[in-house]
C-alpha positions in Angstrom: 69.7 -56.1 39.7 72.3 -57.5 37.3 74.9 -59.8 38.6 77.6 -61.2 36.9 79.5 -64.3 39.0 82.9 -64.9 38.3 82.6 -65.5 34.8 84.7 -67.2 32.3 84.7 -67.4 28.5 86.9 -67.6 25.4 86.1 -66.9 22.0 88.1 -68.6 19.3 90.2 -70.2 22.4 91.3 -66.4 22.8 90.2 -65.8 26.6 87.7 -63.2 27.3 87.0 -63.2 30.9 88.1 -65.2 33.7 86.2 -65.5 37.0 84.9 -61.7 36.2 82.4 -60.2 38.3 80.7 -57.1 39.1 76.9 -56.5 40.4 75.1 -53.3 38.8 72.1 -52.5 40.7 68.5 -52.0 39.6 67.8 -48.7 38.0 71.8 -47.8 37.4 73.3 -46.4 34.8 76.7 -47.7 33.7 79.2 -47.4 31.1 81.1 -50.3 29.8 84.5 -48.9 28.6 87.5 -51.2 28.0 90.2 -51.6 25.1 88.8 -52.9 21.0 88.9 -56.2 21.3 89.1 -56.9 25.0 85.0 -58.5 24.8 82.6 -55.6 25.5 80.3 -56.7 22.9 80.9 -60.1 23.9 79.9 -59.3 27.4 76.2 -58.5 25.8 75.7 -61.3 24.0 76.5 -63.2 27.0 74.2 -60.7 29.2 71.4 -62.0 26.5 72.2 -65.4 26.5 73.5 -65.6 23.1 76.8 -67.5 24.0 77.2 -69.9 26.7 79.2 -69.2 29.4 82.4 -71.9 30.7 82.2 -70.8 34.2 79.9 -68.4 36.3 76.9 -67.3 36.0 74.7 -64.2 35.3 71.6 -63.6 36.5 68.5 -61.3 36.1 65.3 -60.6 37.9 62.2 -62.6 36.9 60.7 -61.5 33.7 62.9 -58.8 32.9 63.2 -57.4 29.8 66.6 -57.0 28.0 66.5 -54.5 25.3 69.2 -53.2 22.9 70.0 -52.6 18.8 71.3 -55.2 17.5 70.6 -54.5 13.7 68.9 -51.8 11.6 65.4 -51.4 10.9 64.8 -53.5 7.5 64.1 -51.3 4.3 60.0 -51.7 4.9 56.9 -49.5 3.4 56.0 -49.1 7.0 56.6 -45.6 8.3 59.5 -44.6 10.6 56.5 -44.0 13.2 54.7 -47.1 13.3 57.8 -48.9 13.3 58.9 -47.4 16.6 55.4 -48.4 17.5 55.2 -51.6 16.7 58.1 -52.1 19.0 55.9 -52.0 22.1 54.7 -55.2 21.2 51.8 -55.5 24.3 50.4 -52.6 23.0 50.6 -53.4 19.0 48.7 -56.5 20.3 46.3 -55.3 23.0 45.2 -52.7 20.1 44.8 -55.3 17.5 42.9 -57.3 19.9 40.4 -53.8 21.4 39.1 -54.4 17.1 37.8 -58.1 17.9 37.5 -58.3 21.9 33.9 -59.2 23.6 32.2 -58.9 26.5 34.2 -58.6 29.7 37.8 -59.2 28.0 37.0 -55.6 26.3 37.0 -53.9 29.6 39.9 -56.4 30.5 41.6 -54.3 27.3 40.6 -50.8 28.0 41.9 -51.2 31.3 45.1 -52.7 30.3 45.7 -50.5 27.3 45.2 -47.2 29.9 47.7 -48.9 32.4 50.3 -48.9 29.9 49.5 -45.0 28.3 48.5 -46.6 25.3 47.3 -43.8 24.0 50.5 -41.3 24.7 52.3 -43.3 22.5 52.4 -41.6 19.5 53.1 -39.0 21.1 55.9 -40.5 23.1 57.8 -42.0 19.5 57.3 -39.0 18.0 59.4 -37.3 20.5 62.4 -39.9 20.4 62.1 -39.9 16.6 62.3 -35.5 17.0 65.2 -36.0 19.1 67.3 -38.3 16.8 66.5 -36.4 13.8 63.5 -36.6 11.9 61.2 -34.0 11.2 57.1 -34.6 11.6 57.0 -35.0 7.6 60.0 -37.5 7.2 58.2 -39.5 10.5 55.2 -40.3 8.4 57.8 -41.6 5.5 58.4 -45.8 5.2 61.9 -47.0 6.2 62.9 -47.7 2.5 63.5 -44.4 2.1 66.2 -43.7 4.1 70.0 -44.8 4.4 71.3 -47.5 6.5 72.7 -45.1 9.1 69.2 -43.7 9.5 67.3 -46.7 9.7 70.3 -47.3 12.9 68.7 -44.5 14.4 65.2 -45.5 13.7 66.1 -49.2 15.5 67.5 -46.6 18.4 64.2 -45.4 18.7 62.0 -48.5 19.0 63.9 -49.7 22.0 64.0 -46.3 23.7 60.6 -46.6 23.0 60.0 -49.9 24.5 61.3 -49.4 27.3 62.9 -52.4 28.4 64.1 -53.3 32.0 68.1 -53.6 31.3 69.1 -51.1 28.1 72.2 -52.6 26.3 73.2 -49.7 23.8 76.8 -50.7 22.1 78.3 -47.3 20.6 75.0 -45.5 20.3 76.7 -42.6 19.0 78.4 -43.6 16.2 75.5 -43.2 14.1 74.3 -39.9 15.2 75.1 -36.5 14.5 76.4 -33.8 17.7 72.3 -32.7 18.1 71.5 -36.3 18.0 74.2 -37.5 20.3 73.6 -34.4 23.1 69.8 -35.5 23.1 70.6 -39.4 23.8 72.8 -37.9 26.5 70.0 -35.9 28.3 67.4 -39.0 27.2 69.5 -41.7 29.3 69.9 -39.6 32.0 66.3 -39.5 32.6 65.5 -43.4 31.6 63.8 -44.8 34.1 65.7 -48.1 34.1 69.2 -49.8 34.0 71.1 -49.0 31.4 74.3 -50.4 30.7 76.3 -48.9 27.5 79.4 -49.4 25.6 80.7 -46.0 24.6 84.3 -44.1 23.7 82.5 -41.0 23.9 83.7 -39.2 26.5 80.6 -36.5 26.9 78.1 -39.3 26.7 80.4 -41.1 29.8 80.6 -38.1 31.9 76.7 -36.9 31.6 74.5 -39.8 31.3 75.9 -42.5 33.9 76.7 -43.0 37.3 79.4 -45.5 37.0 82.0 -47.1 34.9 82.4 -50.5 34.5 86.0 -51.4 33.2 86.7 -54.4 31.2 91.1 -55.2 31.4 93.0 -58.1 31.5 89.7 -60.4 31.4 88.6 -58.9 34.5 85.4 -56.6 35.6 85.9 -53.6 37.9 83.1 -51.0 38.6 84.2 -47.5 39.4 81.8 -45.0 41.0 81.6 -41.9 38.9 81.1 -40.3 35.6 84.2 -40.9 33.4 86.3 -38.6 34.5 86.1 -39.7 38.0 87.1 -43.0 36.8 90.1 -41.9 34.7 91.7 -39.8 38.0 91.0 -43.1 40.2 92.5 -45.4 37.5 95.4 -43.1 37.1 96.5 -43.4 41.0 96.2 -47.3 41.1 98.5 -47.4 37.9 100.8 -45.3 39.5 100.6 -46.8 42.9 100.9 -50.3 41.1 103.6 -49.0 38.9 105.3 -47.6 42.0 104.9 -51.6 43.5 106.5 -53.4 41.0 109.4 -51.5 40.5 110.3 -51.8 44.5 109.5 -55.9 44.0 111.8 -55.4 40.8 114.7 -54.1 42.9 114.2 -56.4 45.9 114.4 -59.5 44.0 117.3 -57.7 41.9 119.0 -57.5 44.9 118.0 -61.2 46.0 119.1 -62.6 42.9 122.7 -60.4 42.8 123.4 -62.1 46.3 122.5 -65.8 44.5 124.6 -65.2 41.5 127.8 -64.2 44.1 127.1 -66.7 47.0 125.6 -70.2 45.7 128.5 -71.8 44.8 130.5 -71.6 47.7 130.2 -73.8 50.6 129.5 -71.6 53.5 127.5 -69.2 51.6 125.0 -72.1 50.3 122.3 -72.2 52.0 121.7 -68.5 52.6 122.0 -68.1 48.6 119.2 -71.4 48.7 116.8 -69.7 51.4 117.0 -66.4 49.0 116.0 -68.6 46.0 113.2 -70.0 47.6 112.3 -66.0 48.5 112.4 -65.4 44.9 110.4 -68.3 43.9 107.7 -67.6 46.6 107.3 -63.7 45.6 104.3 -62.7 43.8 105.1 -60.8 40.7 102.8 -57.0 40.9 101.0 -57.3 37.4 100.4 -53.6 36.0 97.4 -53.8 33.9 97.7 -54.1 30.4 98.2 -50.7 29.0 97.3 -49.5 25.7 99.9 -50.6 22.9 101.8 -47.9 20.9 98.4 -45.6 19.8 100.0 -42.8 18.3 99.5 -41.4 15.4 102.1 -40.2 13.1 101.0 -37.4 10.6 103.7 -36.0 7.9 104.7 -33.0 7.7 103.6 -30.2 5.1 105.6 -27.4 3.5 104.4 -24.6 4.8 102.1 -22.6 2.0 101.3 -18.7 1.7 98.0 -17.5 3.5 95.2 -18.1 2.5 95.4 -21.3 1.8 91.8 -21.3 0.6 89.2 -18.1 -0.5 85.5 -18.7 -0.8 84.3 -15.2 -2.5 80.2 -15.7 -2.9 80.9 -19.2 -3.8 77.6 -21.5 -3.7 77.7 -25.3 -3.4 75.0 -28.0 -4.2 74.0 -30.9 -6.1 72.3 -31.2 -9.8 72.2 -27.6 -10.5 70.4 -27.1 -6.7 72.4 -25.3 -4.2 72.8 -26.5 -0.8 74.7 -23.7 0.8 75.2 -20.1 -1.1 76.7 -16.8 -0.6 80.0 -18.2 1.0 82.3 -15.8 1.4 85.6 -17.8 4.0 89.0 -17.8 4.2 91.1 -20.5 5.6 94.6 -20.2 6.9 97.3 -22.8 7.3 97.2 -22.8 10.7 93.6 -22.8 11.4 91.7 -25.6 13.1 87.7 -25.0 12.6 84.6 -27.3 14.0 81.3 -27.3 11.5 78.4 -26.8 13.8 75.0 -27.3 12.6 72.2 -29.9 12.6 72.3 -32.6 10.4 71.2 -31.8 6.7 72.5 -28.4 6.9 75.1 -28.7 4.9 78.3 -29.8 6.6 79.4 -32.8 4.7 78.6 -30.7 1.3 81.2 -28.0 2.3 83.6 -30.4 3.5 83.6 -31.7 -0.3 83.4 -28.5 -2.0 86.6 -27.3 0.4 88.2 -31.3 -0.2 87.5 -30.7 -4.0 84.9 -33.6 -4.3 82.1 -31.0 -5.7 82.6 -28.0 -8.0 81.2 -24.1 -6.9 77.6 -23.8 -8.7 78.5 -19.9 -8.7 81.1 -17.7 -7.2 84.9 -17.8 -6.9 86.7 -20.6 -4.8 91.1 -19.5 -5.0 93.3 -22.0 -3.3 96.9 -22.4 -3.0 98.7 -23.4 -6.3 100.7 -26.1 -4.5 97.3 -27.2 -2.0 97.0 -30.8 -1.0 94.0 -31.5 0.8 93.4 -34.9 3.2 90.0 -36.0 3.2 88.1 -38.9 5.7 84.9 -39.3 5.9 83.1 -42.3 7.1 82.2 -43.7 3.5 85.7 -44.0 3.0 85.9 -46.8 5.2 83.8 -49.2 3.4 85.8 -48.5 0.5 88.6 -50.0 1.4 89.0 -53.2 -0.3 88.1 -55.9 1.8 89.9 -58.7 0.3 94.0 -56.7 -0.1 95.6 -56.6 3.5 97.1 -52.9 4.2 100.0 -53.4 3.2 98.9 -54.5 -0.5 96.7 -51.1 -0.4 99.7 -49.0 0.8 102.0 -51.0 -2.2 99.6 -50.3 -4.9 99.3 -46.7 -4.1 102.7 -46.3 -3.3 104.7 -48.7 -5.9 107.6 -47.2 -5.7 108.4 -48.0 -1.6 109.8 -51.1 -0.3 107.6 -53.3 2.2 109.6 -51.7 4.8 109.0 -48.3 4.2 105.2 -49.6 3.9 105.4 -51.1 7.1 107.1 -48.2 8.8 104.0 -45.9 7.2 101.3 -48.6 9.1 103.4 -49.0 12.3 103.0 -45.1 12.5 99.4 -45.3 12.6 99.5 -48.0 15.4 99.0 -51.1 12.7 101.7 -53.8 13.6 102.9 -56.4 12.0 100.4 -58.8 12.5 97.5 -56.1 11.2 99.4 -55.5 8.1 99.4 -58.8 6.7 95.5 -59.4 7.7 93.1 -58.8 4.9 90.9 -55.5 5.9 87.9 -57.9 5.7 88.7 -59.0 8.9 90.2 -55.9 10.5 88.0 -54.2 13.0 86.3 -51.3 12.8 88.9 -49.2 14.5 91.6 -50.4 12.9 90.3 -49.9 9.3 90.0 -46.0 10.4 93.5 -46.1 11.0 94.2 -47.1 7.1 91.8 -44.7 5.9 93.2 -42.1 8.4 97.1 -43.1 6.8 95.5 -43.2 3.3 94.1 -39.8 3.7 97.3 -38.1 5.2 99.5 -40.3 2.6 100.1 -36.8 0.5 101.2 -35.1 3.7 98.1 -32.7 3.2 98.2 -28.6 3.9 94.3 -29.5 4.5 93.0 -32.4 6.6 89.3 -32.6 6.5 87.9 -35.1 8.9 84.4 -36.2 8.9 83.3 -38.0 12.1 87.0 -39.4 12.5 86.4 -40.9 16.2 83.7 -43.8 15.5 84.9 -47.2 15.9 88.2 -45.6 17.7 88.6 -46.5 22.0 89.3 -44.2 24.2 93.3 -43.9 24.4 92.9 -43.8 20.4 90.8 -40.7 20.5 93.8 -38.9 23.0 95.7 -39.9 20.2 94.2 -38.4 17.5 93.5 -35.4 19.5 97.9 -35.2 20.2 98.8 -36.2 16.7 96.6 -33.4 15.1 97.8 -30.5 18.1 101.0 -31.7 16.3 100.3 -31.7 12.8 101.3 -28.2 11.0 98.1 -28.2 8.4 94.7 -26.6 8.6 91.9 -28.5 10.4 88.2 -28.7 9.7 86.2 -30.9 12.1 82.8 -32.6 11.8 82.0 -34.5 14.6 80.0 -35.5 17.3 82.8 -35.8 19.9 82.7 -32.6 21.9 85.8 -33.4 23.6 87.9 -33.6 20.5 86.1 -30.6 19.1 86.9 -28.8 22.5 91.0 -30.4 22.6 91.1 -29.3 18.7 89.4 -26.6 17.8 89.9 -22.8 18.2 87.4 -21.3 15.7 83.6 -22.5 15.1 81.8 -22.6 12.1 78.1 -22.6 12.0 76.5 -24.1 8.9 72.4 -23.4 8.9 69.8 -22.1 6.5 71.8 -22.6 3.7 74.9 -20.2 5.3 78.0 -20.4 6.9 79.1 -17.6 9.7 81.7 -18.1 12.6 80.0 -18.9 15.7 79.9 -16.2 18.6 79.9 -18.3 21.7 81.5 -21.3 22.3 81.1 -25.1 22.5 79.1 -25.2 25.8 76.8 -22.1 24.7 76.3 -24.3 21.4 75.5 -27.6 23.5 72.7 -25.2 25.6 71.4 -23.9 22.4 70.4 -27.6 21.1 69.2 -28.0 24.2 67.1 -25.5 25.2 63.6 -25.6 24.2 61.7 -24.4 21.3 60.5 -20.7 21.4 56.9 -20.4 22.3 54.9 -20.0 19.0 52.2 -17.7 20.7 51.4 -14.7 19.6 52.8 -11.9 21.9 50.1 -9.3 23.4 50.4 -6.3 22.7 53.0 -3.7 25.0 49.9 -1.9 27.0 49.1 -5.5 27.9 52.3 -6.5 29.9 51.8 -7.3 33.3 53.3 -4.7 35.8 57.3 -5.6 37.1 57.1 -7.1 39.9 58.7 -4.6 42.6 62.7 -4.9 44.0 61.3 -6.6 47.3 59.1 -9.3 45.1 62.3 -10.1 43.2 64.6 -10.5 46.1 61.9 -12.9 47.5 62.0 -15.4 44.3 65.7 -15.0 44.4 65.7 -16.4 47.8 63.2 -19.1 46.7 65.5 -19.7 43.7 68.1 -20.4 46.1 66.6 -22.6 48.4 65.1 -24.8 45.7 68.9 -25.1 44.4 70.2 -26.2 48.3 67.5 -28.9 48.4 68.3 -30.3 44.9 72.1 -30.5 46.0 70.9 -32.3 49.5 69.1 -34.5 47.9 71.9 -35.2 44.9 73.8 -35.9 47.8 71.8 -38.5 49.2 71.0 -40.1 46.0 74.7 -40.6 45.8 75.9 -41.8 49.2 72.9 -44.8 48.4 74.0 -45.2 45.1 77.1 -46.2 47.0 75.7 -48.4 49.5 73.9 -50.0 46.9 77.1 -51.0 44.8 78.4 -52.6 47.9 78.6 -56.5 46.8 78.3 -57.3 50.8 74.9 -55.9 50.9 73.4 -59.0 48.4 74.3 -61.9 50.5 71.4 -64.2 50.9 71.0 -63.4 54.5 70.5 -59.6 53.7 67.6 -59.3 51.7 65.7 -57.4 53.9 68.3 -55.0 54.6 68.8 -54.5 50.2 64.7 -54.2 50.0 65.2 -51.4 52.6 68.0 -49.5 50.5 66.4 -50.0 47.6 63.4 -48.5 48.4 65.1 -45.6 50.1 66.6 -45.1 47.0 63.7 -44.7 45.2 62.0 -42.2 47.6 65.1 -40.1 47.3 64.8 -40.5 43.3 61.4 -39.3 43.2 62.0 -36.3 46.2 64.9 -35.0 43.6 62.7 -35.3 40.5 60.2 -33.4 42.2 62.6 -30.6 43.7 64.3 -30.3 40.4 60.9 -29.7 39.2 60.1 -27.0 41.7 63.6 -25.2 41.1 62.9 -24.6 37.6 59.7 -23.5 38.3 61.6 -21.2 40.2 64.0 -20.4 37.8 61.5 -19.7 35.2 59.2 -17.4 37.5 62.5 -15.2 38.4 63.6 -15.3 34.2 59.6 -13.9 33.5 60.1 -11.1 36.4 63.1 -10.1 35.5 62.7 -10.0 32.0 
């Protein structure tokens, strides 16, 4: 169990938290959401007990291992596996030691070494490393060969790997591809411990944990529920809260009218003084702190004749090589188009041959005489300069406007005064998006391509990208690994593999299940004359019914899980005087953990028996 006790801390004498608590219990999984810059990542480093707290406390079981990425994996001649290996440090050193050990401490090793599944392990990285990207071959490769942002997802896999007791995962996603970030989904969902991780994605929020833990106005509150859940709940108390003030608004309105008519004259004087002291004595409603102006302004485009761009057998690569071939598209003004595909397909290569960054090897690429094409990809943001503030990079591609006008550009894409006049150096990550978002829509493009455009951008700035571009008159093409901007935005899919591009037939949730879904069996099929007999109507009808009651007894059970889940958040139930009763939760918790695991397990044996018959 995590608890956190009325904490307080500033950083740079801005304060962070005051008197903040929540308690997660053991085993939880929570997401940490909460405004850039309110102190999420602050809140980890104080979890680890890398700043000092000025009030409070937190506390952690005995022993318990806090795990998390806090850098990448250096650029080493070690391979990508044995890195994620050597993070499982008891087991790097038990093995070292099984070379040397004697006598009795050998047997001391062996037994140790099986405890732990010592000798699953490989298997067990490779997995993680499968599901974050690599292939077998690139596995066996040394870290120097790969980029930063792999070697991210190579540090990801160590501490998956390892397994620690409390997972700390800050913005996980924003290093991984769609297929990468749908696998961490179903990965955390199974992990056997408490996890507790900063995200704006909203997929990862609604599928992976059980609550949300909101960080506003230097205060903690835990909501029960995926992310959704929590936005509805947050939404009434807003309201109700909004509803509050204004009523305390009009009564002391109406106090204060009666003061300003009544306190000067003699008879009327000390009513008029009793409603003063009313006024004084009423306890202003606070609304929380709601997100400043987040919009974003995009200009407006002439409208062009369709198509706007004509790919006719076009092919697209690098040093003579092609990457992608026979590409016959057509794009349309008006279109808004997701790339689908697994990362080194191809996507970011036809987002640069359709942004005009790489030339066709071969074929015929037609666009619009008058095109202008927007184009932001991550890259983009590190080249920003880091020592010109944004309004020096707006006035030296845009001489010819006054600082106003400038400022007007920036306020539109929710950069304030005081953001404009800071060098980018010391911007934060979300708000140096927002320059390279203006710079790339500077032209007022026909053609906005946008390449992973949500990382480093909260929650209410994601709506707003998602409203500005439902707005915005110009074609759209989409890489990214937020499905729920893909869903808000897109209306047609594109599916880049084995070197093609073809529209998509099903849609994002058929995609999602596709990634999903396990690998075909590689077995040979027998032959037709040996195919087992179909089973008869009566047979069928039985494993339905089966199917069925497998499916009841998983929901009972979800059930369960959930109204103990709930008990458990209760703060009452860890008093000192109720350990036995928390022990008794706890471990009822755990039964009902392992019963669901084990009916889950039985209805897709179920599931799968019914598939084979009726197949």
């Amino acid at each position: 169990m995590l608890r956190i006790d009325n904490i307080t801390f500033s950083m740079e004498g801005r304060p962070l938290f005051e008197e903040a608590s929540a308690t997660i219990p053991e085993g939880h999984k929570v997401g940490i959401v909460g405004r850039n810059g309110t102190g999420k990542t602050t809140l980890f480093r104080l979890i680890r007990g890398e700043l000092a707290l000025e009030g409070g406390a937190i506390s952690l079981p005995p022993r318990a291992r806090i795990g998390g990425v806090s850098q990448e994996v250096p650029g080493s001649e070690t391979s990508l596996i044995d890195t994620v290996l050597e993070a499982d440090t008891e087991r790097s050193a038990l093995m070292a030691e099984a070379e040397t050990a004697e006598g009795a401490r050998i047997a001391e090793v062996q037994t140790r070494l099986a405890d732990i599944d010592a000798w699953s392990a490989e298997a067990r990285a490779a997995t993680i490393l499968k599901g974050l990207g690599f292939t077998d071959e690139e596995q066996r490769m040394p870290c120097s060969a790969f980029s930063g942002g792999w070697r991210m997802r190579v540090a990801l896999a160590a501490v998956l790997f390892s397994a620690p007791d409390l997972l700390l995962l800050d913005e996980p996603t924003n290093y991984l591809d769609l297929e990468g970030a749908l696998w961490l989904e179903s990965y955390l969902a199974r992990y056997p411990h408490t996890v507790l991780v900063i995200s704006h994605d909203r997929g990862l929020l609604n599928r992976s944990v059980g609550a949300i833990l909101h960080l506003e106005d230097r205060k903690l509150s835990l909501y029960q529920g995926p992310y959704d859940t929590f936005a509805r709940t947050r939404h009434a108390r807003l309201e109700a809260q909004a509803a509050q003030a204004k009523k305390q608004e009009a009564r002391r309105a109406h106090l204060q009218s009666y003061v300003d008519r009544f306190r000067y004259k003699a008879d009327k004087a000390r009513q008029a003084q009793s409603r003063i002291k009313m006024i004084e004595k009423m306890e202003t409603i606070q609304t929380p702190q709601e997100a400043a102006l987040r919009a974003f302004t995009f200009p407006e485009p002439e409208e062009l004749s369709p198509p706007i761009v004509n790919l006719d057998g076009a092919a697209v690569g690098y040093d003579g090589t092609p990457v992608l071939s026979r590409l016959t598209l057509r794009i349309d003004q008006d279109d808004r188009i997701a790339l689908l595909g697994r990362n080194g397909e191809g996507k970011s290569t036809l987002s640069k041959l359709l942004a005009g960054k790489l030339s066709a090897l071969d074929g015929k690429v037609t666009t619009a005489s008058k095109l202008r094409v927007g184009y932001f990809a991550q890259h983009q943001i590190e080249e920003l300069r880091p020592e010109e503030t944004p309004i020096e990079h707006l006035r030296r591609l845009r001489p010819a406007e006054s600082p106003g006008q400038a400022r007007a550009r920036l306020a539109g894409f929710g950069l304030q005064a005081a953001q404009a006049d800071t060098i980018c150096g010391s911007l934060s990550g979300g708000q140096k998006a927002r320059l390279s978002l203006l710079i790339a829509t500077l032209d007022a493009p026909h053609m906005l391509i946008l390449d992973e455009p949500t990382n480093h951008l909260d929650i209410e700035s994601r709506e707003a990208l998602v409203e500005a571009l439902t707005a915005y008159t110009g074609a759209v093409i989409l890489v990214s690994h937020d499905m729920h901007l893909l869903s808000l935005v897109a209306d047609r899919l594109w599916l880049v593999k084995d070197g093609r591009v073809a529209p998509f037939d099903g849609d994002l949730e058929a995609y999602r299940q596709m990634l999903l879904a396990p690998p075909p069996s590689e077995k040979p099929k027998k032959p037709a004359a040996d195919k087992p007999r179909r089973p008869s109507r009566d047979k069928i009808l039985e494993m339905r019914s089966e199917v069925r009651k497998c499916e009841a007894r998983v929901e009972k059970l979800s059930d369960m899980r959930d109204k103990l889940a709930a008990k458990l958040a209760d703060p009452e139930l860890y008093d000192d005087g109720r350990v036995g009763e928390l022990e008794t939760w706890n471990r009822k918790y755990a039964e009902v953990m392992e019963a669901t695991e084990r009916a889950e397990a039985l209805w897709m044996a179920a599931l799968e028996k019914l598939e084979k018959a009726q197949a």
